[in-house]
C-alpha positions in Angstrom: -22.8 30.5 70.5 -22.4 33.1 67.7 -19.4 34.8 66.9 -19.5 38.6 65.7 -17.1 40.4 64.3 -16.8 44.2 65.4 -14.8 46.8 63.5 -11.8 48.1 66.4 -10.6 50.9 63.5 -7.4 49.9 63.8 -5.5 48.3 61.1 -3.6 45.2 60.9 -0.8 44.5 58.1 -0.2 41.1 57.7 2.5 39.4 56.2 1.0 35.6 55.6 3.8 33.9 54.6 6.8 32.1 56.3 9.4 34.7 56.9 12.8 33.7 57.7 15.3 34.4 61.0 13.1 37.4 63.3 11.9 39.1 60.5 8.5 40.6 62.0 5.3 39.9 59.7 2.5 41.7 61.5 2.2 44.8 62.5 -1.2 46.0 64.5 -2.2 49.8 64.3 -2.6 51.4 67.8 -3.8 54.7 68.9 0.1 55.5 70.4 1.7 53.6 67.6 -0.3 54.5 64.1 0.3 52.3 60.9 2.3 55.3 58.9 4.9 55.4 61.1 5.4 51.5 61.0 5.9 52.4 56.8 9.9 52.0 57.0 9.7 48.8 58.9 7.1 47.4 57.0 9.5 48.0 53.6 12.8 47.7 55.3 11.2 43.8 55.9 10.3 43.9 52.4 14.0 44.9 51.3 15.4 42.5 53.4 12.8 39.4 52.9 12.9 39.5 49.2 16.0 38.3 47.8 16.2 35.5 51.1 12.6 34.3 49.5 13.9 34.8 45.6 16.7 32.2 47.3 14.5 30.0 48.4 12.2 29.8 45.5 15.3 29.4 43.2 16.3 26.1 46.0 13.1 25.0 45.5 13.0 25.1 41.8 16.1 23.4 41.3 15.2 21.0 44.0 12.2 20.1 41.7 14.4 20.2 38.6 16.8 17.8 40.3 13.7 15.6 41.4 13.0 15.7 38.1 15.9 14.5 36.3 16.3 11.6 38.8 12.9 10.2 38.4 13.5 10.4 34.4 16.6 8.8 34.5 15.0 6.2 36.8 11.9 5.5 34.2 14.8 5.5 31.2 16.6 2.9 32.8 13.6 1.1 33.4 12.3 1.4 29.5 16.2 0.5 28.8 15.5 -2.7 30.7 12.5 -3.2 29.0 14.0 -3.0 25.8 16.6 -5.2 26.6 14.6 -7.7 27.7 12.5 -7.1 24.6 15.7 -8.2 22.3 16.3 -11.4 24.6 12.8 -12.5 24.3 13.6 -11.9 20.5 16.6 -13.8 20.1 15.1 -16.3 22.3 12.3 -16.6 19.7 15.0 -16.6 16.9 16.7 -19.6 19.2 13.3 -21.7 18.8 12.7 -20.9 15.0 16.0 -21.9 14.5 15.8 -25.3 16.0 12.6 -25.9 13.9 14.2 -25.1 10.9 17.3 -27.2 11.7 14.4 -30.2 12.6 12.9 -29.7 9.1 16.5 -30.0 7.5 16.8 -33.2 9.5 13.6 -34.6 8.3 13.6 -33.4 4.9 12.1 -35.9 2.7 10.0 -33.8 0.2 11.9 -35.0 -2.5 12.1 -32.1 -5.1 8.4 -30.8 -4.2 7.3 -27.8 -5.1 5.7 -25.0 -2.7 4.6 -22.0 -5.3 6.5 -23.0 -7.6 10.1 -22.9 -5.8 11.6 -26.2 -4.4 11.0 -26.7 -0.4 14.8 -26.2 -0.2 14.4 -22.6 -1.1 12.0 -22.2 1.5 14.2 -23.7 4.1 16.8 -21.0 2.1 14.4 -18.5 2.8 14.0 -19.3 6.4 17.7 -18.9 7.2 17.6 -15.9 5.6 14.9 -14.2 7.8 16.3 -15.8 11.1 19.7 -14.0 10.0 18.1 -10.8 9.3 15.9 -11.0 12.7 18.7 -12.2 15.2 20.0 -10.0 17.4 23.1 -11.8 17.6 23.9 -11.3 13.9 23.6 -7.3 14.3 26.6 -7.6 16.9 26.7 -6.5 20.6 28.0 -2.9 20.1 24.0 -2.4 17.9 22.1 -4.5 20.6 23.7 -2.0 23.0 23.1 1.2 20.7 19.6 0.3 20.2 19.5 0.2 24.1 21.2 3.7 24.5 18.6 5.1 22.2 15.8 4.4 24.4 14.5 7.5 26.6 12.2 8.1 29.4 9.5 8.8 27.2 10.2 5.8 24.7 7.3 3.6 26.5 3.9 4.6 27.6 2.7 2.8 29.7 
């Protein structure tokens, strides 16, 4: 089977898009019924459609927009949680060092031997020091929380 198409001489406008309510969206030219005196129809639809599909273009932009935001604020709470579990595994870290150095303080039998020239209880100075400076604890809630707020949706690419 072939299909052929034959020219009627009529013509056919065509509105191919949804159209809401009973708006018409085709009109077919006919010998009692030519297409110029469909012309006020054919705009009068125009006039009426247009701002009902500006509306619904502006719905679905702002649904989109909405969409949007909520899947953003969804991946910055996850990267929040990320981050906070980040600082946990850090102070957890901090937690372990900590008990090392408390173990070496125990055990401390050096006896005024020197490590580069300073005395091993400078070292064991030194390492208090850094586990103060790198414990999340010791920078106080209200900045472990701050640091948290700071994260965005973007913060992490994963």
């Amino acid at each position: 089977m072939r299909q052929e198409l034959q020219p009627t001489g009529c013509f056919l406008f065509t509105i191919k898009r949804y159209l809401p309510g009973s708006l018409r969206r085709e009109w077919l030219e006919r010998d009692d019924a030519p297409i110029e005196e469909r012309l006020a129809e054919i705009v009068a639809t125009f006039l009426v459609a247009g701002p009902i599909m500006a509306e619904e273009r502006r719905q679905r932009e702002e649904q989109a927009r909405q969409e949007e935001e909520e899947r953003q604020r969804r991946k910055r709470d996850r990267n929040r949680w990320r981050r906070f579990a980040e600082i946990a595994k850090a102070w957890d870290e901090v937690g372990t060092a900590r008990r090392f150095l408390q173990a070496m303080r125990e055990v401390d039998q050096t006896g005024g031997v020197m490590v580069e020239g300073k005395p091993v209880s400078e070292w064991l100075d030194w390492a208090e020091g850094k586990l103060k400076a790198v414990d999340p604890i010791e920078q106080g809630i209200a900045a472990i929380f701050e640091d948290i707020a700071n994260i965005k949706y973007w913060t992490y690419h994963d």
